[in-house]
C-alpha positions as CSV (number, residue, x, y, z in Angstrom):
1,X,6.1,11.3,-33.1
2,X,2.7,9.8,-31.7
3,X,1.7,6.4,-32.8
4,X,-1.6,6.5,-34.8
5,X,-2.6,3.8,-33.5
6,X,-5.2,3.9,-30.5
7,X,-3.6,3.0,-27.3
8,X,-5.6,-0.2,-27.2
9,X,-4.6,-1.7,-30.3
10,X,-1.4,-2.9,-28.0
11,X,-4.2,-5.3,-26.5
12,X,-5.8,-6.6,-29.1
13,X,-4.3,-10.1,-30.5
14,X,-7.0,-11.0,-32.7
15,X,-9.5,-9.3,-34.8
16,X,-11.9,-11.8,-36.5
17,X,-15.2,-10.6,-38.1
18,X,-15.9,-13.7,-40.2
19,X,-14.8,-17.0,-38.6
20,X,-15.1,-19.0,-42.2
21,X,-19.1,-18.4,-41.7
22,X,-19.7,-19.0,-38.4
23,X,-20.9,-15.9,-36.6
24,X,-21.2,-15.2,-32.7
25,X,-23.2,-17.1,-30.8
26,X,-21.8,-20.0,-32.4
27,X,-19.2,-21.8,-30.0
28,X,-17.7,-22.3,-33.0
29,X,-17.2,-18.4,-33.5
30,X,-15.4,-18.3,-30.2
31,X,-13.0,-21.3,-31.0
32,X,-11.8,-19.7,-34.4
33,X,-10.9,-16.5,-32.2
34,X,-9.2,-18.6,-29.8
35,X,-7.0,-20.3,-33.0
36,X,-6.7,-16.8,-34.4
37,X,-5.3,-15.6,-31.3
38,X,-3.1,-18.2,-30.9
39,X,-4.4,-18.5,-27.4
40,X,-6.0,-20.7,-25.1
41,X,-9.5,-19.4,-24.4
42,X,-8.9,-18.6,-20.6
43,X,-6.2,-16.0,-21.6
44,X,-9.0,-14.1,-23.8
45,X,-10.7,-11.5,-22.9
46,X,-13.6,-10.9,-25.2
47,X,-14.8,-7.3,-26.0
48,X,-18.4,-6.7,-27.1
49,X,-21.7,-4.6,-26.6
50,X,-23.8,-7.0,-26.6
51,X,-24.9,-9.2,-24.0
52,X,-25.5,-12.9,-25.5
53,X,-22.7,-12.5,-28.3
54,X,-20.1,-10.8,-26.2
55,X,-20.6,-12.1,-23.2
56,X,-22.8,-15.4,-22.5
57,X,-21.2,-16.7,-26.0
58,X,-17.4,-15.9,-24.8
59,X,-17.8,-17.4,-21.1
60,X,-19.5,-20.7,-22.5
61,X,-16.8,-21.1,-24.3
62,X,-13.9,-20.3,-21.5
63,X,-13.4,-16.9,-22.4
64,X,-13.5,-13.2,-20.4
65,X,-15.8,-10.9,-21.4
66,X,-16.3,-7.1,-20.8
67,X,-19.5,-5.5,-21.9
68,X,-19.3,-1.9,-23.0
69,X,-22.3,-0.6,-22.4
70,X,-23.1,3.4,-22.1
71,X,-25.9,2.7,-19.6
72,X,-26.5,0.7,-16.5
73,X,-25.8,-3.0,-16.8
74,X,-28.5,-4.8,-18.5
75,X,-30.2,-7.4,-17.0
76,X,-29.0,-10.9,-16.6
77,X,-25.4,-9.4,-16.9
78,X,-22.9,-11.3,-14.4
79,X,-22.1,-9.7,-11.6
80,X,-18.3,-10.3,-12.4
81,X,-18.5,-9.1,-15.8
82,X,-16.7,-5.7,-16.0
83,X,-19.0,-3.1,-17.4
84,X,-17.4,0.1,-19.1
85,X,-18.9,2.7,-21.2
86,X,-16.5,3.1,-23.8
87,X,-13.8,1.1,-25.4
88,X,-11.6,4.2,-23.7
89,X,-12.1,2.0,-20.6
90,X,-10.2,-0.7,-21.9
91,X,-6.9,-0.3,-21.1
92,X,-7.1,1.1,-17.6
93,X,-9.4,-2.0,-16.8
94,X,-6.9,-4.7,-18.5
95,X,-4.2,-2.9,-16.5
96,X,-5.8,-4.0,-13.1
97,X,-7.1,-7.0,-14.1
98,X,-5.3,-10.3,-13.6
C-alpha cells in the first residue's frame, strides 16, 4: 500500500511555523529551526518562496537555501542558490546535492 505521505516528507526534519514569536527574518527564527531540527545550521537546507525570508535570512544564519520560484530567478538571488519551480523538485535536487 502507498504511503500517504508525499515523497518529501522523508526530508523534512523540522517544521516550525511559530518560533515562540519570532518570525522569519529574525536570526532568531532560523536558530529555533536549527534547535528544532536538532541540527547544526550547516546541515539545513532551508525551503522557501521567498527571497529575503528563505534565503538571505537562512544563509546569514549558516543555513542552505533553495528558492522555489515558478519563474526566472529574481534578482539579487545567489548564483549558488538552487532555484526549482515546485516543491516536486525537492527530492531529486537533495539527491545530488552534497
Amino acid at each position: 500500500m502507498p504511503s500517504s505521505q508525499p515523497r518529501s516528507a522523508a526530508y523534512i526534519d523540522a517544521e516550525l511555523r511559530n518560533a515562540g514569536g519570532t518570525v522569519k527574518p529574525n536570526p532568531r527564527f532560523y536558530a529555533k529551526v536549527a534547535e528544532a531540527a536538532g541540527s547544526a545550521p550547516a546541515k539545513i537546507v532551508f525551503v522557501g518562496d521567498t527571497l529575503a525570508k528563505d534565503v538571505t535570512g537562512p544563509r546569514a544564519s549558516g543555513m542552505r537555501a533553495v528558492l522555489v520560484n515558478a519563474g526566472p530567478p529574481p534578482q539579487g538571488c545567489p548564483e549558488d542558490v538552487p532555484v526549482i519551480t515546485h516543491v516536486a523538485g525537492l527530492p531529486p535536487l537533495l539527491e545530488r546535492w552534497p
